[in-house]
C-alpha positions as a printed Julia matrix, in Angstrom:
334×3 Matrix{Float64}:
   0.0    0.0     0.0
   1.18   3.55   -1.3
   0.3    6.07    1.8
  -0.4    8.53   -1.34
  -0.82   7.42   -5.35
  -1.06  10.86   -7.29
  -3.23  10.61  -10.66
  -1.61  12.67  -13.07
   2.17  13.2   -14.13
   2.2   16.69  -14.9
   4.07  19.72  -13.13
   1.64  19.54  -10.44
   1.07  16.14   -9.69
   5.12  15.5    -9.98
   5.35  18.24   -7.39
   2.8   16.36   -4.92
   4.83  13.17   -5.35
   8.43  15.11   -3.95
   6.3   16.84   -1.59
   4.81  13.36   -0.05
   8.3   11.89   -0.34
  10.02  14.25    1.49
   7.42  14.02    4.33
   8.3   10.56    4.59
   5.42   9.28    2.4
   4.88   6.56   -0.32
   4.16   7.65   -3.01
   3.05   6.83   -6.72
   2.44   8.37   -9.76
  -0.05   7.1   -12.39
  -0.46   8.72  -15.73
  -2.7    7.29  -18.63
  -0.31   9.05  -21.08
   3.32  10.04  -21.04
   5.23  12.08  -18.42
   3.69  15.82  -18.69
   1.29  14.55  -21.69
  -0.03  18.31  -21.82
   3.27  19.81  -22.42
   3.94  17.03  -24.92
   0.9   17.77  -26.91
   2.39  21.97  -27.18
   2.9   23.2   -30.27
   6.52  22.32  -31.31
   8.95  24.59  -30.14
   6.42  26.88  -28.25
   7.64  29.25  -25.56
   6.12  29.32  -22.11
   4.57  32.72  -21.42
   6.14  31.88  -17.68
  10.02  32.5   -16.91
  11.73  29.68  -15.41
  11.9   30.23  -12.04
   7.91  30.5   -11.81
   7.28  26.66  -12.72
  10.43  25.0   -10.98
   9.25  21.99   -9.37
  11.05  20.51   -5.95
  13.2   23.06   -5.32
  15.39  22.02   -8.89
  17.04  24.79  -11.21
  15.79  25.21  -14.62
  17.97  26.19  -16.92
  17.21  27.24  -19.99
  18.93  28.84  -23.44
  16.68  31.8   -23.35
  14.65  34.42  -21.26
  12.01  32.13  -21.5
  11.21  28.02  -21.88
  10.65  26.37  -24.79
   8.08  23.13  -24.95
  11.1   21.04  -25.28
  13.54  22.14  -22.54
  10.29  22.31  -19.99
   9.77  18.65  -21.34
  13.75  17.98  -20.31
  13.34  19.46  -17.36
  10.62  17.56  -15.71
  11.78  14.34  -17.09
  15.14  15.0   -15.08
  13.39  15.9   -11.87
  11.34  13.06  -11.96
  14.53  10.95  -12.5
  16.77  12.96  -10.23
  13.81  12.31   -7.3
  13.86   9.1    -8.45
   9.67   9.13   -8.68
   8.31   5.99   -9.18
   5.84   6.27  -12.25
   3.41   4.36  -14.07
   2.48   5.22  -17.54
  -0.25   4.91  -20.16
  -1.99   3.15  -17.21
  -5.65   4.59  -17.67
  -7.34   4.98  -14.39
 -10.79   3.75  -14.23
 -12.3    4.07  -10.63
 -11.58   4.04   -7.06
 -12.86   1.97   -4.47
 -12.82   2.26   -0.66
 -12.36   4.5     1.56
 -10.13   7.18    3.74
  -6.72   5.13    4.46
  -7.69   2.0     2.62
  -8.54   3.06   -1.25
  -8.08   0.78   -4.18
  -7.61   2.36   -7.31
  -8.6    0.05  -10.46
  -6.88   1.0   -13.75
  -6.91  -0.86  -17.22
  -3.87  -3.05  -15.87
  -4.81  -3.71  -12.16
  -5.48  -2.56   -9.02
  -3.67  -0.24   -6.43
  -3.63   0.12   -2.73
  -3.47   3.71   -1.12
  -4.26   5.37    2.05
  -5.14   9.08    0.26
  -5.24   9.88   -3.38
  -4.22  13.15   -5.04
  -6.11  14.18   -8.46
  -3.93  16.16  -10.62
  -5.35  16.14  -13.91
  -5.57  18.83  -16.44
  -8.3   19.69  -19.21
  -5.91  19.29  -22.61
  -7.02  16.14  -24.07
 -11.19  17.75  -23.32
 -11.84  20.05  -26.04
 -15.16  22.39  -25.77
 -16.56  21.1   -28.81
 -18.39  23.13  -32.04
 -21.04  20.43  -31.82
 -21.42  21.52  -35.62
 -22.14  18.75  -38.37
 -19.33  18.12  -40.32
 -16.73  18.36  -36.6
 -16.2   14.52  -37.46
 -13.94  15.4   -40.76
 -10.85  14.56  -40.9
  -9.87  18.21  -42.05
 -10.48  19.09  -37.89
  -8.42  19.91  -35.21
  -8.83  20.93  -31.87
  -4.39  21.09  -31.49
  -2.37  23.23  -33.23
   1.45  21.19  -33.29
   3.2   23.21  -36.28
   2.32  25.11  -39.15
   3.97  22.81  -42.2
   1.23  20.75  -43.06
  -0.88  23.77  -43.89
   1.81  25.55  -46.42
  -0.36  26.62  -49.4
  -3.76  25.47  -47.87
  -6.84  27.74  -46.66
  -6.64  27.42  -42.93
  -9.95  28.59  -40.8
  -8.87  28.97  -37.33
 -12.02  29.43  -34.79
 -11.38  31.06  -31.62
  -9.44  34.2   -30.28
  -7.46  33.47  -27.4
  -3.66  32.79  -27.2
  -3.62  29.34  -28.88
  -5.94  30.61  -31.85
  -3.8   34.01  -32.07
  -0.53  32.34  -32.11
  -1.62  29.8   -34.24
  -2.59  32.31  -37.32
   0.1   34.0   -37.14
   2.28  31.1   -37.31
   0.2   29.93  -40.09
   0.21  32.97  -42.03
   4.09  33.36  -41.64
   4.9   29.51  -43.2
   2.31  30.15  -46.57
  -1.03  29.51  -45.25
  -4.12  31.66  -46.46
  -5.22  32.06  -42.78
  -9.4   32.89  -41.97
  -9.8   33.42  -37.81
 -13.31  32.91  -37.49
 -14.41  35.0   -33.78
 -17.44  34.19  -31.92
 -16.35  37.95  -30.03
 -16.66  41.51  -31.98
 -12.58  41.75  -31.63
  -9.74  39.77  -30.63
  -9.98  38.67  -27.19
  -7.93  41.18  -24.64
  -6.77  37.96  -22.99
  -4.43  38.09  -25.85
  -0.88  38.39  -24.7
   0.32  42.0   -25.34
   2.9   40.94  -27.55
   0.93  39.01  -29.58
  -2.51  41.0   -29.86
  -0.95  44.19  -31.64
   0.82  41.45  -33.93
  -2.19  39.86  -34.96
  -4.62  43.17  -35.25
  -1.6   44.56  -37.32
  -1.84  41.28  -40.18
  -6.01  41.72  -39.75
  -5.61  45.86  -40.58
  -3.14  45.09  -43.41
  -5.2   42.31  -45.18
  -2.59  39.27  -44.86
  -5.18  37.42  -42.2
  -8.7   38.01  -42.61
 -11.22  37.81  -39.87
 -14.88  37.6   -39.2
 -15.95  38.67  -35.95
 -19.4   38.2   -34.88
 -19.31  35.01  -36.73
 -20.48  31.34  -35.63
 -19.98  28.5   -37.45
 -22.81  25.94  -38.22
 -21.46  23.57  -40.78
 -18.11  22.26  -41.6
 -18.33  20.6   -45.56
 -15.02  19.01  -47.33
 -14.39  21.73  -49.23
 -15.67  24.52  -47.04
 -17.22  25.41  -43.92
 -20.47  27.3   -42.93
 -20.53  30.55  -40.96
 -23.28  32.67  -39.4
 -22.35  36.36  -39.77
 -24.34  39.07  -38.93
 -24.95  39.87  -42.59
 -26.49  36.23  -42.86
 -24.84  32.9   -43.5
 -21.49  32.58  -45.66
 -20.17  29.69  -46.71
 -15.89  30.26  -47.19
 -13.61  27.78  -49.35
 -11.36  25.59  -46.96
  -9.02  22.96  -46.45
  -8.28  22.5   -42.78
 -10.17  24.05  -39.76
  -8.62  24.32  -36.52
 -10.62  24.79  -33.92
  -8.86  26.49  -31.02
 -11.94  26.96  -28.39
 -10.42  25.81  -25.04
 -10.36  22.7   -22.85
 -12.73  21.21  -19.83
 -12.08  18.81  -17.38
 -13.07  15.25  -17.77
 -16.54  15.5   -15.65
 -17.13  12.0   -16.2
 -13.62  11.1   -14.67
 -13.84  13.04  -11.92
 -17.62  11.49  -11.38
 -15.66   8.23  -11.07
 -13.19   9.27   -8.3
 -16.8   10.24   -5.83
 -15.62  13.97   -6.41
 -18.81  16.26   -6.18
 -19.14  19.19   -8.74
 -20.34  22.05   -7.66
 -23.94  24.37   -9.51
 -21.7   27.6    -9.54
 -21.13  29.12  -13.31
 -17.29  27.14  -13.33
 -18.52  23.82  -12.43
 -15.87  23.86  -10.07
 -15.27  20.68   -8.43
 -16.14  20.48   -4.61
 -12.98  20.95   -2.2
 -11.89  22.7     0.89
  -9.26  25.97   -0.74
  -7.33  24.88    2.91
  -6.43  21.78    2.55
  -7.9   20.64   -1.24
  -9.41  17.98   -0.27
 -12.64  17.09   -1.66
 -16.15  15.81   -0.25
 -14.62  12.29   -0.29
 -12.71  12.09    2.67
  -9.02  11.19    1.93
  -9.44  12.48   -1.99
  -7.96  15.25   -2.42
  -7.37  17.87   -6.1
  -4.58  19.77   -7.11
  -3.47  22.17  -10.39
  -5.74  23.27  -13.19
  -8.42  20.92  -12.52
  -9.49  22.88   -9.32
 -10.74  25.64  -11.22
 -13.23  23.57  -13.06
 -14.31  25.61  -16.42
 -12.17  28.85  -15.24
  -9.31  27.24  -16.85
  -7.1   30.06  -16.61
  -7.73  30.38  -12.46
  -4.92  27.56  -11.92
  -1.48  27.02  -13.67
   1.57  25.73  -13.36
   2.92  28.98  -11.31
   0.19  28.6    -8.52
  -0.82  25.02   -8.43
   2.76  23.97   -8.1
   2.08  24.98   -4.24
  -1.11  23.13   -3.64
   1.37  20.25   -3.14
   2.35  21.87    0.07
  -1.05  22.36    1.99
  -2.16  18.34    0.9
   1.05  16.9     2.26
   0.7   18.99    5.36
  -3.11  18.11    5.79
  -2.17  14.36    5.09
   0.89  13.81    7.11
  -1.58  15.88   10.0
  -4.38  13.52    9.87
  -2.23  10.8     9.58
  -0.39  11.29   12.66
  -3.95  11.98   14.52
  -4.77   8.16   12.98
  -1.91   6.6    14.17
  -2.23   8.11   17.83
  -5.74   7.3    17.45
  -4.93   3.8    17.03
  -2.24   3.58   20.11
  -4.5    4.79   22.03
  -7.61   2.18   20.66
  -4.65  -0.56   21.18
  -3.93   0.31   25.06
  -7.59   0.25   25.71
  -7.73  -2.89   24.5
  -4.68  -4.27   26.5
């Protein structure tokens, strides 16, 4: 028996695993993808918009070739903690419910079972993307990920959504041969924009080189086009790929299966005390992005990296009030 198994083996749930260690805990990490699947699943060669020091993990020094990270040094870098702390990890090992309860869990997963006294969730939202729900989504022509822009060189990209990944993505686009359409639910590009980026993209949308359709929906996505709703009626706009760049949500159903309660505010946020982050199941606990529930943007790297901190603490706590609790139970018997 593990006295903690951490679901997830991203940032934050690598930084619950050192913290549990060094408070003298067990600890495992399960993953049902690769170590930091998120950050694998970046664009190639994207840059963090955080400086190093802001999503160190454990206490380790990142270093890194410029001012800020790229995808593949943060993927280095938490491939060497994780080896350096000498975390013990299971992979690709999807995790399909939890049985049990508070100090005596068993956590079933497509390969077996696992014994654990407290469980830590630390999943993110990438591989949940809000959906169009438009026909056509199916096509293979869609994509809710944006890796590079090469296989679009010469093709008529429509990229829905105007956030970061959707403004980055254009531009990108645009700058490697693609005839780039952002499609914006919004009457302007989102002011969640990074300020180097917004000016960058309003300046290609003024000059003609990306065009954009604000106010726009779309309703239908054909082989050789999609369907938009504009507000001077519906337009239907020659294309070969569509990206759509809307955002992520947490895997409801998943947390459903670990007894974790959702809450009926606007965010769907998942039920937990901000103390100690544990949820309504006693001994289940959240940490990272996932806390937030749809306010994806609440809980990162920077800040959830620290939830590790107040669950250790809360779990080596009641675990010491457990074991005393038991002495004592032991010398009444005697």
């Amino acid at each position: 028996m593990h006295d903690v198994i951490v679901i997830g083996a991203g940032p934050v749930g690598l930084a619950a695993a050192i913290e549990a260690r060094r408070a003298g805990l067990t600890a495992l990490v399960i993953d049902k993808g690769a170590l930091a699947q998120s950050i694998v699943g970046y664009p190639a060669r994207m840059e963090f918009f955080s400086t190093p020091d802001l999503i160190e993990i454990g206490g380790h020094p990142f270093p890194v070739q410029g001012y800020k990270p790229t995808r593949e040094e943060g993927l280095e870098y938490y491939r060497g903690v994780a080896a350096r702390e000498g975390l013990e990890l299971r992979l690709y090992e999807r995790v399909i419910g939890l049985r049990g309860a508070h100090g005596a869990f068993t956590l079933v997963t497509e390969k077996g079972e696992h014994a654990a006294r407290h469980v830590v969730v630390a999943v993110g939202f990438y591989d949940h993307p809000n959906l169009l729900n438009v026909p056509g989504e199916d096509l293979p022509k869609v994509t809710h990920y944006y890796r590079e822009p090469y296989p679009y060189v010469g093709q008529k990209v429509a990229i829905v959504g105007a956030k970061n990944s959707a403004a980055k993505a254009a531009l990108d686009c645009h700058r490697h041969g693609a005839e780039v359409t952002l499609l914006v639910r919004g009457a302007a590009v989102s002011d969640k924009v990074k300020y180097w980026i917004k000016p960058d993209l309003e300046n290609r949308i003024k000059e003609g080189s990306i065009t954009a359709c604000f106010n726009t929906t779309v309703t239908e996505i054909r082989q050789a086009s999609v369907v938009v709703q504009t507000p001077d009626g519906e337009r239907e706009i020659a294309n070969d790929w569509l990206l759509a760049l809307t955002g992520y949500r947490p895997d409801y159903a998943f947390l459903g299966a670990m007894g974790i309660a959702v809450g009926d505010d606007e965010w769907q946020t998942p039920v937990y005390d901000e103390g100690t982050f544990e949820t309504n199941r006693q001994g289940v606990y959240i940490a990272g992005t996932v806390c937030g529930g749809l306010h994806t943007s609440r809980w990162f790297i920077e800040n959830g990296r620290f939830h590790a901190r107040q669950i250790v603490a809360h779990i080596t706590g009641t675990q010491a009030e457990r074991i005393a609790f038991d002495r004592v139970a032991w010398k009444t018997q005697e």
